[in-house]
RODO-2510 file (C-alpha; in nm, 4 decimals, decimal comma):
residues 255
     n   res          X          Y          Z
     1     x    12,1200    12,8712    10,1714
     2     x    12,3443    13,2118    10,2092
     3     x    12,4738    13,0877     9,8214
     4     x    12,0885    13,0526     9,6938
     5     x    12,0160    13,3995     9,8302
     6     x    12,2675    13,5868     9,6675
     7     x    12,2143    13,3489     9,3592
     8     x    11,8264    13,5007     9,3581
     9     x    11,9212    13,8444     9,4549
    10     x    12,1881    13,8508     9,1393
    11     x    11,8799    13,7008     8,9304
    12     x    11,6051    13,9901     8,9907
    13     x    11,8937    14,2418     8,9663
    14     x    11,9260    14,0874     8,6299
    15     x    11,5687    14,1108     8,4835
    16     x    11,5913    14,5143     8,5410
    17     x    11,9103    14,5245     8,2909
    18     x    11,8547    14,2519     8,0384
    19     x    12,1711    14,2679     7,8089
    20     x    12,3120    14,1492     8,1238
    21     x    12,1033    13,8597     8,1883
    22     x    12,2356    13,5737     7,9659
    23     x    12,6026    13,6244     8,0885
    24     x    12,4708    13,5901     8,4443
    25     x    12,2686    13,3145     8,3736
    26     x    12,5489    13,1145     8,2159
    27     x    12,7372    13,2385     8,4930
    28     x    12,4847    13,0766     8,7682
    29     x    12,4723    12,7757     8,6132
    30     x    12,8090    12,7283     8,5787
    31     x    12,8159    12,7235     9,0130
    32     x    12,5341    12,4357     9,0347
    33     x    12,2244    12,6509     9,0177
    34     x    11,9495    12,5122     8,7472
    35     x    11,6934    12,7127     8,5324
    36     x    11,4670    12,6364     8,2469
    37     x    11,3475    12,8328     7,9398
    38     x    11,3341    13,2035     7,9867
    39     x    11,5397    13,1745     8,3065
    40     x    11,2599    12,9819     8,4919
    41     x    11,3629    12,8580     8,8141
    42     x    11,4205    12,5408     8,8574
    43     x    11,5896    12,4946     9,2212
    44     x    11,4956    12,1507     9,3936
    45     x    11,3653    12,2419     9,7102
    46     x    11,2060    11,8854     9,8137
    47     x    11,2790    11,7291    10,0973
    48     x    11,4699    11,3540     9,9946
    49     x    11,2770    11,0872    10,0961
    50     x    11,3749    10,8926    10,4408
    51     x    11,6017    10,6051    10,4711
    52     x    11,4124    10,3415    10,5713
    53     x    11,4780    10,2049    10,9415
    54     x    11,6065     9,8570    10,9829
    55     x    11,2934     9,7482    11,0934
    56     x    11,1149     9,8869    10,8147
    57     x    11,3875     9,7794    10,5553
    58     x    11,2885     9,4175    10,6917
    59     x    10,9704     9,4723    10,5947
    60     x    11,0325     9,5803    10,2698
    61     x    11,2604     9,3366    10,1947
    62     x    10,9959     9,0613    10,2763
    63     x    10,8002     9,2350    10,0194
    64     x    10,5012     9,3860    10,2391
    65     x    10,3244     9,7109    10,1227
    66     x    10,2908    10,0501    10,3128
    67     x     9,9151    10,0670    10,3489
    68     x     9,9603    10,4282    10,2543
    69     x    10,0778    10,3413     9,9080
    70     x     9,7948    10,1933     9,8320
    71     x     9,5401    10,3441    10,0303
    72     x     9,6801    10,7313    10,0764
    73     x     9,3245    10,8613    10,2362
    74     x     9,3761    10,6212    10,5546
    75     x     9,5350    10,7592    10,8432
    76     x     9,7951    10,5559    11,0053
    77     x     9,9123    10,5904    11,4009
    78     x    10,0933    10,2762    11,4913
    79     x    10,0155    10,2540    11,8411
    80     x    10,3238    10,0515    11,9196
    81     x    10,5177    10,2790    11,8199
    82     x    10,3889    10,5199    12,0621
    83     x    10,3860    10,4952    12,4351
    84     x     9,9736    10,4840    12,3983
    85     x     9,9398    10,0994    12,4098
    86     x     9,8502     9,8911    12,7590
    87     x    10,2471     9,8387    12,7862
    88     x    10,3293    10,1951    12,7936
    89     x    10,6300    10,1279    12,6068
    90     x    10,7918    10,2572    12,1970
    91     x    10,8283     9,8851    12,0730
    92     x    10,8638     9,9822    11,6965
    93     x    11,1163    10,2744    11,7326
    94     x    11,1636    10,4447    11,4102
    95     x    10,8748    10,2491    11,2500
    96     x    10,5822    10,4860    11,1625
    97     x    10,4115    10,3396    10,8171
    98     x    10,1730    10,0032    10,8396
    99     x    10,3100     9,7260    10,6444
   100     x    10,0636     9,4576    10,4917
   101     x    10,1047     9,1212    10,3098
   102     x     9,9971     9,2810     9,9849
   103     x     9,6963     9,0854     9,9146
   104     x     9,5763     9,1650    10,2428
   105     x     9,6652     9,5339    10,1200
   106     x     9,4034     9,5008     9,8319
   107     x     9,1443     9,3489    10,1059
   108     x     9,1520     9,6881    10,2274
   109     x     9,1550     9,8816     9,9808
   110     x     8,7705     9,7273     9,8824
   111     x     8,7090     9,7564    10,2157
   112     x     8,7857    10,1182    10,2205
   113     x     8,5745    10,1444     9,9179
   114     x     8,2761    10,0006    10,0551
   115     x     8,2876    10,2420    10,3298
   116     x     8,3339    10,5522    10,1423
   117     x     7,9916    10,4595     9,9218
   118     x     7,8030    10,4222    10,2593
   119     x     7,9821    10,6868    10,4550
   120     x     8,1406    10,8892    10,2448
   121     x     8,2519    11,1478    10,5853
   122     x     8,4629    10,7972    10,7214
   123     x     8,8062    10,7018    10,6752
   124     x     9,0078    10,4069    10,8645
   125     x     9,2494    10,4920    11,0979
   126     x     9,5093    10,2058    11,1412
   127     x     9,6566    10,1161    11,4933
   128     x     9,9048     9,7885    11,3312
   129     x     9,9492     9,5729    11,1312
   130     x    10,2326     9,3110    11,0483
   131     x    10,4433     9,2561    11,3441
   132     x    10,7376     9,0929    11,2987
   133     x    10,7887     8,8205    11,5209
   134     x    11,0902     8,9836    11,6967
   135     x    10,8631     9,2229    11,8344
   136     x    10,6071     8,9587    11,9397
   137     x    10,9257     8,8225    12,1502
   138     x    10,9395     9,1687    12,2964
   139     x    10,6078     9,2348    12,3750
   140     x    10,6005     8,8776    12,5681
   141     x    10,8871     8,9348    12,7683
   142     x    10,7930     9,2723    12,9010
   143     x    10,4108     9,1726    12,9568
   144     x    10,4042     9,1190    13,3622
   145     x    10,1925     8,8349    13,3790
   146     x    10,2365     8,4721    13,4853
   147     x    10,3227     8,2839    13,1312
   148     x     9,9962     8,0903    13,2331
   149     x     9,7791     8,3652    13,1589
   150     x     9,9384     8,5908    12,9187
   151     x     9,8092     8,4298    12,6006
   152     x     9,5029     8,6202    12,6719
   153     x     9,6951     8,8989    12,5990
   154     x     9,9564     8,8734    12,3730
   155     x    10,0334     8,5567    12,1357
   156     x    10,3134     8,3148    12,2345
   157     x    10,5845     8,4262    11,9887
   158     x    10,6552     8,0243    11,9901
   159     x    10,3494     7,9979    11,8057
   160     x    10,3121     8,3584    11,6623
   161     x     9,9810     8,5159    11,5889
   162     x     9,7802     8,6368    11,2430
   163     x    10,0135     8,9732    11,2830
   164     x    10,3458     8,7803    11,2603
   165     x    10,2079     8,6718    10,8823
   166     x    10,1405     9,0519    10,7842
   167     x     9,7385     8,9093    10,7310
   168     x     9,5458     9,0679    11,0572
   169     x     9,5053     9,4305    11,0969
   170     x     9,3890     9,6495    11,4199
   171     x     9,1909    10,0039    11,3193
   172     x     8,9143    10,1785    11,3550
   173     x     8,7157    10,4757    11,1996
   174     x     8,7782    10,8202    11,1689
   175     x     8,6423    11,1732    10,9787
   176     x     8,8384    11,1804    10,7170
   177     x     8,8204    11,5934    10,7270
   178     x     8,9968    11,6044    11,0822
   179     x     9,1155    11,2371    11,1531
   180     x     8,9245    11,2049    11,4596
   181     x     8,8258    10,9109    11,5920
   182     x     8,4356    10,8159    11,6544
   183     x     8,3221    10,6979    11,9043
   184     x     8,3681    10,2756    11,9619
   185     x     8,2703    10,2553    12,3336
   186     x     8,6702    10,1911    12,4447
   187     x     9,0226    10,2759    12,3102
   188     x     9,2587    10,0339    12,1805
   189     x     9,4400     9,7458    12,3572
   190     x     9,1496     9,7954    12,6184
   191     x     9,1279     9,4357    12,7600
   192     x     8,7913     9,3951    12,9418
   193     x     8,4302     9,3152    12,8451
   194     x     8,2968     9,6790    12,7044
   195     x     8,5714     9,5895    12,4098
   196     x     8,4257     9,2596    12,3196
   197     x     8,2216     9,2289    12,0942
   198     x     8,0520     8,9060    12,1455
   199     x     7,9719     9,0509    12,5106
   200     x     7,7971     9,3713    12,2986
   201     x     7,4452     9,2549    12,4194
   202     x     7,5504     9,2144    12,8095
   203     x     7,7471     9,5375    12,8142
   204     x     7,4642     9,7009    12,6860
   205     x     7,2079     9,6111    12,9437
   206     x     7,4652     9,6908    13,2144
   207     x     7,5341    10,0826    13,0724
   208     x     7,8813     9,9778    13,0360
   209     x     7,8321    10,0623    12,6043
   210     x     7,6050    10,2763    12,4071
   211     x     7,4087    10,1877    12,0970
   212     x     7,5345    10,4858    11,9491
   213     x     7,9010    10,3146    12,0210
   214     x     7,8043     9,9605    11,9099
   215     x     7,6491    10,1336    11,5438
   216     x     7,9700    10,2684    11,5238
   217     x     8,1302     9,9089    11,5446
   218     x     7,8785     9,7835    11,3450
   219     x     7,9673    10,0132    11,0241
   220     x     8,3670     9,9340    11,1130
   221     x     8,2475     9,5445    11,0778
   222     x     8,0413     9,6030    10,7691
   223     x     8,3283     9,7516    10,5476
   224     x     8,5829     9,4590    10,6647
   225     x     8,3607     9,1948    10,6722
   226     x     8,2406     9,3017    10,2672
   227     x     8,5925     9,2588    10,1714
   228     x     8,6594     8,9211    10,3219
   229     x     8,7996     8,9930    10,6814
   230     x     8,6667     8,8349    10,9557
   231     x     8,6545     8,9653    11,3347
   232     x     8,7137     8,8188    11,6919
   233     x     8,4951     8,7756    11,9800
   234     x     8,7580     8,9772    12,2281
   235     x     8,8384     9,3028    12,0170
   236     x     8,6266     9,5489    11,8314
   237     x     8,9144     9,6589    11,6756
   238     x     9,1122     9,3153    11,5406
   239     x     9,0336     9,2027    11,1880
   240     x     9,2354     8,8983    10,9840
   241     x     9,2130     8,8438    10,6507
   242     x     9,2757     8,4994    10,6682
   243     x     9,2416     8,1646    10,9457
   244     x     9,5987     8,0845    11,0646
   245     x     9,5916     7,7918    10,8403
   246     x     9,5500     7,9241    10,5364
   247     x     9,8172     8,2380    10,6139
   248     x    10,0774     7,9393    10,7168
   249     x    10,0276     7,7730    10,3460
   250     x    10,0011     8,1326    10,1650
   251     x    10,2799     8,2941    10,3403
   252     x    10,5612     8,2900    10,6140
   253     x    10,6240     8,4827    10,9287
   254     x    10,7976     8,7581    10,9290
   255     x    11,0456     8,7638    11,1219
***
C-alpha cells in the first residue's frame, strides 16, 4: 500500500510537468503498476473472491446452485450456521450461501416472481436449504431427546429428509428495502402449535396467532405453492419441491 502511495503521489506530480510524464509512466509500469490510455488508472482494487469451504466445495462439486446466483434480490441467513436455531449451536461453520438442487433453484426463482407482481415491497429471506446428510448426523446426535421421539424434530439421518436431496427449502418473507422480516406469528425452528399451520384455525380462536400473522403466511404459501412447492402441516416455514419419492428417482443425497 506504502508502494501505491508513492506510485500516485509520483503520478499527480507528473500531470503538473508533462514532458516528464511518459518517462514516469514507462517507469511505473515497469514496477507492476497498470494504466490505460492517457495514463488512466487502472489499479485492481477488488477484493478476490473466497475460497470456498470444504463444506461448500461439497456442494459445488455435487453440482447444487447458490440461490444467490440465481436469485440475487433474496436475502439469505442460514440459521444453522448461526447459533439462532432451537440447538443453539454453528452446525455449518464457514457455510454462509444456500445451495439448491438446481431445478429446485428455478422453482424459486418463479416463485420469487410471482411474489414480486403481487407484492412488489416483499422479498424471501432463506433460513436453509440442502443439508448434507453429514450434518443431519450431527444435528441427531446433539438433539437431547429419547431416539423415540426425536423424529418429530429432526429426520433420522438413516432415512434422511427432503433437505438431504437439496429439494426442500425453509424461508420466509422480508422488505426487500431493509430485509426485515414480517410478521409470521413465531420464529423459525419454533416447535409448538402457533407454528403449524394446519392448527392455524385453533390457534386463532385461542389468541395464540393473529390474522394479520396468518395473511402473512398465506402470501408466503401463495408464491411457493404457484411455482410447484408444496407445504407441511407442522411448519409455516418448510416448503419441498418434490415428495421423497420422486427426489429419490430424480436425484441422490448429498452427502
Amino acid at each position: 500500500m506504502k508502494n501505491l502511495v508513492i506510485a500516485l503521489s509520483l503520478v499527480l506530480t507528473a500531470c503538473s510537468s508533462p514532458s516528464n510524464e511518459a518517462a514516469l509512466l514507462d517507469s511505473l509500469q515497469q514496477e507492476g503498476y497498470g494504466f490505460g490510455k492517457e495514463g488512466s488508472s487502472s489499479f485492481d482494487f477488488s477484493t478476490p473472491d473466497p475460497v470456498p469451504g470444504e463444506l461448500e466445495q461439497a456442494l459445488i462439486d455435487a453440482r447444487l446452485v447458490d440461490i444467490q446466483t440465481v436469485l440475487p434480490e433474496v436475502y439469505v441467513e442460514l440459521k444453522y450456521s448461526t447459533t439462532d436455531n432451537f440447538f443453539g449451536k454453528d452446525v455449518y461453520g464457514e457455510l454462509e450461501n444456500c445451495y439448491l438442487q438446481p431445478e429446485v433453484a428455478e422453482m424459486l426463482a418463479r416463485a420469487y416472481d410471482f411474489l414480486r407482481q403481487n407484492n412488489p415491497d416483499l422479498t424471501f429471506k432463506i433460513y436453509d436449504g440442502v443439508r448434507p446428510l453429514r450434518v443431519q448426523q450431527i444435528l441427531w446426535d446433539e438433539l437431547q431427546k429419547p431416539d423415540s421421539i426425536k423424529p418429530l424434530y429432526v429426520a433420522d439421518p438413516k432415512k434422511g429428509s427432503l433437505h438431504n436431496f437439496g429439494v426442500a427449502v425453509d424461508l420466509t418473507l422480508a422488505y426487500a428495502a431493509t430485509g426485515e422480516e414480517l410478521d409470521m406469528g413465531t420464529g423459525y425452528d419454533f416447535f409448538g402449535y402457533p407454528a403449524y399451520p394446519d392448527r392455524e384455525s385453533q390457534m386463532l380462536r385461542e389468541g395464540k396467532i393473529t390474522q394479520h400473522q396468518v395473511g402473512n403466511r398465506d402470501i408466503l404459501r401463495q408464491a411457493m405453492v404457484s411455482a410447484g412447492f408444496s407445504g407441511i402441516g407442522s411448519e409455516w416455514w418448510h416448503f419441498n419441491a418434490f415428495s421423497r419419492k420422486v427426489a429419490g428417482e430424480k436425484f441422490e443425497m448429498v452427502k
